[in-house]
C-alpha positions as a Markdown table, in Angstrom:
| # | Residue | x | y | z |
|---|---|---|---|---|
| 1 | Unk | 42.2 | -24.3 | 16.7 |
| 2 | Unk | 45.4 | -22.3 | 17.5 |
| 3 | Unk | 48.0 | -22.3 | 14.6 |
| 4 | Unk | 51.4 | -23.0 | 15.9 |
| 5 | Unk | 53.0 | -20.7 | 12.7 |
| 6 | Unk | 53.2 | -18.3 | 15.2 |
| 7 | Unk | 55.3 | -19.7 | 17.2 |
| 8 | Unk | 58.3 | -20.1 | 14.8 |
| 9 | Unk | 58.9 | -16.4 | 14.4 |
| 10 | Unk | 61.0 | -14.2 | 16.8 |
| 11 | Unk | 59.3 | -11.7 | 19.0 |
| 12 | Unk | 60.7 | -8.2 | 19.8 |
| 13 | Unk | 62.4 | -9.6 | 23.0 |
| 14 | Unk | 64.3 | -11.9 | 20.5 |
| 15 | Unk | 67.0 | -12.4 | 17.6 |
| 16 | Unk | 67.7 | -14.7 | 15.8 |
| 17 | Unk | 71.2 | -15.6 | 16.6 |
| 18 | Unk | 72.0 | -16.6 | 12.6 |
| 19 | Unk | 71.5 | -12.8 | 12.5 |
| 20 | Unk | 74.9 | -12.7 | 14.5 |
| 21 | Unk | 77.1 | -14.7 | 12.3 |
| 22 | Unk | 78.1 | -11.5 | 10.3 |
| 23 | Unk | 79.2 | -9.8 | 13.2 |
| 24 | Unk | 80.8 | -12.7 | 14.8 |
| 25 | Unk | 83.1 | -12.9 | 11.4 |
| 26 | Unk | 83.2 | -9.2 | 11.9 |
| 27 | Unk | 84.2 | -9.6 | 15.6 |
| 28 | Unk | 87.0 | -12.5 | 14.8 |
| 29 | Unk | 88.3 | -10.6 | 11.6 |
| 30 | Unk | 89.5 | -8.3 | 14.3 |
| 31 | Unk | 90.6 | -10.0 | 16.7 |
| 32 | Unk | 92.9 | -11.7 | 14.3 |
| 33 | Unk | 93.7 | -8.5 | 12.9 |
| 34 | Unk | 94.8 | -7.1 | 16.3 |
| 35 | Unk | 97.1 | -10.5 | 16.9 |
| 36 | Unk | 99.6 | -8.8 | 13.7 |
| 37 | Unk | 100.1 | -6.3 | 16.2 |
| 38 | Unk | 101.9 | -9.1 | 18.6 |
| 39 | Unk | 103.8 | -10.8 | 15.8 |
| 40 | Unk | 105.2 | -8.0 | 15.0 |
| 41 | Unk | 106.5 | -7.1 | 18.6 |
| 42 | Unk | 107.9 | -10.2 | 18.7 |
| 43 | Unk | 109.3 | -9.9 | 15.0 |
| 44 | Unk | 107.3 | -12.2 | 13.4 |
| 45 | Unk | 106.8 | -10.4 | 10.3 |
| 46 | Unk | 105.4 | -12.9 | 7.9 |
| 47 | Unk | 102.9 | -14.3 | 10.4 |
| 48 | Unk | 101.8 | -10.7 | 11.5 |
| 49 | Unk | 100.8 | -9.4 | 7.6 |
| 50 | Unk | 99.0 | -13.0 | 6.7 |
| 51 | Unk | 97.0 | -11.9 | 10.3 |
| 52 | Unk | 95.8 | -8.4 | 8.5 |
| 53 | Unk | 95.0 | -11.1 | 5.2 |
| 54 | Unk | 93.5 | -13.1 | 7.2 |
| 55 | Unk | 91.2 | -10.2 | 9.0 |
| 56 | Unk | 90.2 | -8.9 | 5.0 |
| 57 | Unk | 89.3 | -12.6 | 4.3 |
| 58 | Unk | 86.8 | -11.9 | 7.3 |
| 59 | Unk | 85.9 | -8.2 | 5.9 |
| 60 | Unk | 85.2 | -9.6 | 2.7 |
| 61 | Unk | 83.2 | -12.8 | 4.2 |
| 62 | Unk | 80.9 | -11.2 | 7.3 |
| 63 | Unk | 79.3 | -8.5 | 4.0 |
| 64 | Unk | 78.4 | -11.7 | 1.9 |
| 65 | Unk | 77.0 | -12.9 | 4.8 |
| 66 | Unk | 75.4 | -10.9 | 5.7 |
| 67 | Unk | 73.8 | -9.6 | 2.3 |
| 68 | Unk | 73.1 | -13.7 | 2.0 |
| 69 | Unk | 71.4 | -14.4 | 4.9 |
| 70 | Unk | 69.8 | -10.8 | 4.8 |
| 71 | Unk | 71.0 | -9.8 | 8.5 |
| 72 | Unk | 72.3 | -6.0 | 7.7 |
| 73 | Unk | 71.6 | -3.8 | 10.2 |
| 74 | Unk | 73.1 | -0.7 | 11.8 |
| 75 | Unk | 74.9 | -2.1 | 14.5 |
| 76 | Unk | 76.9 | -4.5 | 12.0 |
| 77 | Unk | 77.6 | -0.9 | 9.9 |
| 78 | Unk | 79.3 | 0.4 | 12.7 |
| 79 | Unk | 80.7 | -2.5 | 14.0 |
| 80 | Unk | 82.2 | -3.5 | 10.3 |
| 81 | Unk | 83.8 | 0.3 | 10.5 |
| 82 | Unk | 85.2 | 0.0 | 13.7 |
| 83 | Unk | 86.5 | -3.1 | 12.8 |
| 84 | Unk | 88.7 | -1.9 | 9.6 |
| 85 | Unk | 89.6 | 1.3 | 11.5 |
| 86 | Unk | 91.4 | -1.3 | 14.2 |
| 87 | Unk | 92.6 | -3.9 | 11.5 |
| 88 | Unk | 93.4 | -2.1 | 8.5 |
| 89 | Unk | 94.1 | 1.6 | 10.3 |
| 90 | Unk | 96.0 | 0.8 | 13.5 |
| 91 | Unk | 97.4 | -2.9 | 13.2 |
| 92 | Unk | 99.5 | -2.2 | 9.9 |
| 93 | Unk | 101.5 | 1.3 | 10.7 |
| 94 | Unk | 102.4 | -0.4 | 14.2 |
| 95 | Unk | 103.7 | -3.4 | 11.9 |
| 96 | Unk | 105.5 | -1.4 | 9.3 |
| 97 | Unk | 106.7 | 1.1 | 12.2 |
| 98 | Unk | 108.2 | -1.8 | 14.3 |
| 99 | Unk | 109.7 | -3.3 | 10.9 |
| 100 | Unk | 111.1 | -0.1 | 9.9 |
| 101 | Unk | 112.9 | 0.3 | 13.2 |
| 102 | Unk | 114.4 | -3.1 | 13.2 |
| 103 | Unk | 116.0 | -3.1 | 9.5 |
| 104 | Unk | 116.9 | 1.0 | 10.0 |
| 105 | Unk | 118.6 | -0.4 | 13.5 |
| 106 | Unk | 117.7 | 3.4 | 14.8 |
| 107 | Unk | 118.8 | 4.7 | 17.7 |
| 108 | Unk | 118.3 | 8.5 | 17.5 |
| 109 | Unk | 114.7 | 9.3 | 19.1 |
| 110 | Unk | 114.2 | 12.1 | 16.9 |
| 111 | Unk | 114.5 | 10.5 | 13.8 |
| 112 | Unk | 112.2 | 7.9 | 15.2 |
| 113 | Unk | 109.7 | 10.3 | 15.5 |
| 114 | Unk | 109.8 | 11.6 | 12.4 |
| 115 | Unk | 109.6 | 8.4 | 10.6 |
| 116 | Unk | 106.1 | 8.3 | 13.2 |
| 117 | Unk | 104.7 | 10.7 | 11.0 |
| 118 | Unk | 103.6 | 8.9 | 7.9 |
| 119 | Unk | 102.3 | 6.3 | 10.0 |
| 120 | Unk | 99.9 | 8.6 | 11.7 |
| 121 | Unk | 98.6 | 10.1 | 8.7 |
| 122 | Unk | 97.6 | 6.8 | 7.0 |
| 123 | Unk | 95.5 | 5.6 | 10.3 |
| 124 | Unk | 94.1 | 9.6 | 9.9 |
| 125 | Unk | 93.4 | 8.9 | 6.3 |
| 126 | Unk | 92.5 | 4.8 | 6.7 |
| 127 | Unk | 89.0 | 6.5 | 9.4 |
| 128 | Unk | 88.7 | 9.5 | 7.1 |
| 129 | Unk | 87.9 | 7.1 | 4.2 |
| 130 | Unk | 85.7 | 4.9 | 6.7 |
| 131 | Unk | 83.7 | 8.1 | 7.3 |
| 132 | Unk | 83.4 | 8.9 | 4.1 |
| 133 | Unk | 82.6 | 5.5 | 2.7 |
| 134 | Unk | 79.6 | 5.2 | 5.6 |
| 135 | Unk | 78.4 | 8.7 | 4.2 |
| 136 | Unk | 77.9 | 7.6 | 0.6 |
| 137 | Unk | 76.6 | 3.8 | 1.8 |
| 138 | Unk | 73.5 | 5.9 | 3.7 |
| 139 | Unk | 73.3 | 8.2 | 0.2 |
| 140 | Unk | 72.9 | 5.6 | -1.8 |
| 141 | Unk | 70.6 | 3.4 | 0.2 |
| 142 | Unk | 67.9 | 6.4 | 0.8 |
| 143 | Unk | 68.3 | 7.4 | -3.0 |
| 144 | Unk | 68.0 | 4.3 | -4.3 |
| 145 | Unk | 68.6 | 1.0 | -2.1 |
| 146 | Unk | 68.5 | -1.6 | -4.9 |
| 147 | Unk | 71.5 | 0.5 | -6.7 |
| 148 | Unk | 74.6 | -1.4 | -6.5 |
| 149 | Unk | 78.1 | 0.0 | -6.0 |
| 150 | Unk | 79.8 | -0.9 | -9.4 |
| 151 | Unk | 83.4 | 0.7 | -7.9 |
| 152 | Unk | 84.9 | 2.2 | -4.9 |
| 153 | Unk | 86.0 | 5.6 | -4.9 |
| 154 | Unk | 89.6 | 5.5 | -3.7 |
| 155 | Unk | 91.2 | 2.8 | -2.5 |
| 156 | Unk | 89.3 | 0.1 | 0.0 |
| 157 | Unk | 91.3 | 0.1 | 3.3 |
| 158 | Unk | 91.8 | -3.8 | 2.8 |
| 159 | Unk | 93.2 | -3.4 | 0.0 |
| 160 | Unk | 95.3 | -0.2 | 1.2 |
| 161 | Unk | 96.5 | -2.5 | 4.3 |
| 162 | Unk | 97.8 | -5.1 | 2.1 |
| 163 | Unk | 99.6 | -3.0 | -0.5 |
| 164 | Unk | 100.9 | -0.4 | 2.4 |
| 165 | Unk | 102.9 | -4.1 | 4.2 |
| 166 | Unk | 104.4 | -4.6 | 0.5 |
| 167 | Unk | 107.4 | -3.8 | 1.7 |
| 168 | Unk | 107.6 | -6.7 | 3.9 |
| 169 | Unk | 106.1 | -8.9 | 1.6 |
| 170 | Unk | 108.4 | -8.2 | -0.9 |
| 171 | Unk | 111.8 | -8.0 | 1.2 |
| 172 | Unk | 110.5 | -12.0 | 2.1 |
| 173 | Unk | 110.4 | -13.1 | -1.3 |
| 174 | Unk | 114.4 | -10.8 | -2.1 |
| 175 | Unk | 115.3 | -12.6 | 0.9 |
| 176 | Unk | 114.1 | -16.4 | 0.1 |
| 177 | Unk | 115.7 | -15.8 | -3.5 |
| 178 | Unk | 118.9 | -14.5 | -2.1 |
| 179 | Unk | 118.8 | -10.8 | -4.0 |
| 180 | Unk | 118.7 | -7.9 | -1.0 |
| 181 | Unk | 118.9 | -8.3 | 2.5 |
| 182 | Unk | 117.4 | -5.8 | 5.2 |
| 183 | Unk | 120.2 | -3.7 | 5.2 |
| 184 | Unk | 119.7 | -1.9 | 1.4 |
| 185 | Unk | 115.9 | -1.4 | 2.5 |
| 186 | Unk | 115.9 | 2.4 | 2.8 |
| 187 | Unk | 113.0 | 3.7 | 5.6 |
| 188 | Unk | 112.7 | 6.6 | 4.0 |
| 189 | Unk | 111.6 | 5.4 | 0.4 |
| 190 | Unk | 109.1 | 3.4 | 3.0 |
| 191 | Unk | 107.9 | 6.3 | 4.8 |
| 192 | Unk | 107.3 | 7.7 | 1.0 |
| 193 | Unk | 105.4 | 4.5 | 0.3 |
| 194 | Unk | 103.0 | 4.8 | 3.4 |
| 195 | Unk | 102.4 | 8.7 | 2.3 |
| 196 | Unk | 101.2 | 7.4 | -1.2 |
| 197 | Unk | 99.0 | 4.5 | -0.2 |
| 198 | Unk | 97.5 | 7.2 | 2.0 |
| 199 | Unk | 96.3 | 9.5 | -0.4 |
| 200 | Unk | 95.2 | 6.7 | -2.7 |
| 201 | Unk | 92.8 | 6.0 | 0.1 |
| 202 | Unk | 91.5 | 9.7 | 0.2 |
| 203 | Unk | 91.8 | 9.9 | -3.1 |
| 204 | Unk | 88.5 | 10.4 | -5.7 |
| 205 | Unk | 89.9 | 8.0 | -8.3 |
| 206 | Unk | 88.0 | 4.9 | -9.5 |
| 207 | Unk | 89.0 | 1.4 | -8.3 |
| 208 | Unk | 88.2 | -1.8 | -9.0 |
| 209 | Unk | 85.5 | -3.6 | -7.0 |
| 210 | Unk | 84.1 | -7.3 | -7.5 |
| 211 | Unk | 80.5 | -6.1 | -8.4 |
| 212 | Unk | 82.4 | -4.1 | -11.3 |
| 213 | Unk | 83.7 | -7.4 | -12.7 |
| 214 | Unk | 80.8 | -8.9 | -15.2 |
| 215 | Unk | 82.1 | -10.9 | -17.7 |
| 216 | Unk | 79.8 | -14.4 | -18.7 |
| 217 | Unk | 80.6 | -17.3 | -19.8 |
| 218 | Unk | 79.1 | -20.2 | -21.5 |
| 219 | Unk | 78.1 | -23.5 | -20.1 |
| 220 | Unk | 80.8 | -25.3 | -22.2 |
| 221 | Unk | 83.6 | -23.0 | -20.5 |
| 222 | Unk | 82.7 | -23.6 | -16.5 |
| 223 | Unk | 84.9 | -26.6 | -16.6 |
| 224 | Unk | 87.7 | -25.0 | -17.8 |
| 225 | Unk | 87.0 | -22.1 | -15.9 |
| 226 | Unk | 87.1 | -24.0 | -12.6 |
| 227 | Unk | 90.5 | -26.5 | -13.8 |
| 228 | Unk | 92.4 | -22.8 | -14.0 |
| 229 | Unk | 90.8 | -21.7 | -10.6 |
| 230 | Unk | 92.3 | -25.3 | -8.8 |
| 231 | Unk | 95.8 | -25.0 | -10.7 |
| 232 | Unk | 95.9 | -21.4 | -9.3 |
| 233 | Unk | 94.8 | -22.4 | -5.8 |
| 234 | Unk | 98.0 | -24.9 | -5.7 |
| 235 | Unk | 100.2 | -22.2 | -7.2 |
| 236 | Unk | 99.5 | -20.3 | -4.4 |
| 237 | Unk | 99.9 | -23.1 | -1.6 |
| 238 | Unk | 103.2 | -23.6 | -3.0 |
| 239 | Unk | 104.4 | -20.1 | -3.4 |
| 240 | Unk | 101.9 | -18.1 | -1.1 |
| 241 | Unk | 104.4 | -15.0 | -1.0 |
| 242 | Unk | 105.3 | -14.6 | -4.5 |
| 243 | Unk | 102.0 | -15.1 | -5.2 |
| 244 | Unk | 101.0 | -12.3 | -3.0 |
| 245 | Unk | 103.5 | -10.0 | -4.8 |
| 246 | Unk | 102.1 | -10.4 | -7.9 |
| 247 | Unk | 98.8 | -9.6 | -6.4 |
| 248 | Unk | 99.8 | -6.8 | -5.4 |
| 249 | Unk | 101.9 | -5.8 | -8.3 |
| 250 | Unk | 98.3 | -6.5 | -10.4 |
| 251 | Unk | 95.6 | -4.6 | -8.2 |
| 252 | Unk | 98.5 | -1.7 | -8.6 |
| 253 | Unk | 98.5 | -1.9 | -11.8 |
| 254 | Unk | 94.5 | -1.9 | -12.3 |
| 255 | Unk | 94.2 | 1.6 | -10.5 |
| 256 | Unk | 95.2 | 3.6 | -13.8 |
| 257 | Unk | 93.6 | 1.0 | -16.2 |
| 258 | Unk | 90.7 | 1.0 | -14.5 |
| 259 | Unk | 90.6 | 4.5 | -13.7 |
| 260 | Unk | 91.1 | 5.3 | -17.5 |
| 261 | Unk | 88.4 | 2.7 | -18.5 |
| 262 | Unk | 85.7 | 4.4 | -15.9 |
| 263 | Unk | 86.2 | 8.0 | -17.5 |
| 264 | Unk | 85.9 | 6.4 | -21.0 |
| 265 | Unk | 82.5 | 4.6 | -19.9 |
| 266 | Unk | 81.0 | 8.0 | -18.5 |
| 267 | Unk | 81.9 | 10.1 | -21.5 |
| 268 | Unk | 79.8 | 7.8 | -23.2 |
């Protein structure tokens, strides 16, 4: 008698299409990603940068899924790549650019140009750092693919995307407060900005990665522990762009500390 176990596995000629939800995240995290890009043409600042959150919500959701439901493959790699090249790399230095031109109210080309500059060399940096981070991935896996990664080396180009449209995000929260309007913004402390972020991104140093976070709890303390999540959660409903400032302001702040705490665990 002819077992029918057979018949519920794929053959070579097929996939299994819950292998594709990773890069169908992957796929909308960009697309979303690439729709800042319009916002901002049409000066939609704040719904342009929630589009590049919204994309590393997706970049942060299609590796869990995929590690979950145990559908990596090399195609997702590279897709996963070009994806944060296109919305992490290109989408925020055209949003930045197009804000810095519309507070700077610039009419001299040539000083357009040159404020151009820093823009190009954070995409530059945002694929070198892609690169690199694929290089170490494949390292890593043929040395030892059960290692994890406890911490990224440099900063993660979500993460550099978010904090290089801090700017914007925190002009919104001066302006809903009534402190500074556009016009005391100065580009050119900007354009600095987008050179720092950059080399963070190429940098060597240590930074803070979720797999690095291991601190338990006990049983009594879940409850708690999920009460502080909710209150948060409606903290941040009500004042999503504060809270993202002090997000930002934080993971700033953890680059040093955690840099500092790294070297002092390796000495050891």
């Amino acid at each position: 008698m002819r077992s029918n176990h057979g018949k519920n596995r794929a053959t070579p000629e097929e996939f299994l299409i819950v292998r594709l939800i990773p890069n169908i995240f992957t796929t909308v995290g960009m697309c979303i990603g690439l729709t800042g890009i319009r916002f901002a043409i049409e000066s939609d600042w704040e719904s342009a940068v929630i589009c590049v959150l919204v994309a590393a919500f997706f970049d942060l959701v299609d590796g869990l899924t995929a590690r979950m439901l145990k559908a990596t493959s090399k195609m997702g790699a590279e897709l996963d790549s070009l994806s944060d090249a296109v919305s992490f790399g290109v989408t925020p230095t055209i949003i930045l650019y197009l804000w810095i031109l519309s507070i700077s109210n610039v009419s001299d080309t040539y000083l357009e140009g040159w404020y151009w500059v820093p823009f190009i060399f954070y995409t530059s940096c945002c694929v070198l750092r892609l690169a690199r981070f694929n290089i170490a991935s494949r390292e890593i896996d043929k040395e030892d693919p059960m290692r994890p990664i406890s911490y990224f080396v440099g900063v993660p180009s979500p993460a550099g995307a978010i904090i290089l449209l801090s700017p914007i995000v925190f002009s919104v929260n001066l302006q809903r407060f009534g402190i500074v309007q556009f016009e005391y913004i100065n580009p050119l402390l900007v354009c600095l900005w987008v050179m720092l972020v950059s080399f963070l991104m190429v940098s060597r140093i240590p930074t803070i990665s979720l797999k690095s976070i291991k601190y338990r709890i006990s049983n009594r303390k879940v409850i708690f522990v999920l009460i502080a999540v909710i209150l948060g959660a409606a903290v941040i409903v009500k004042e999503q762009w504060l809270s993202l400032a002090i997000a930002i302001m934080l993971y700033l702040i953890s680059i040093p500390v955690f840099s500092i705490y790294t070297k002092k665990i390796n000495s050891k």
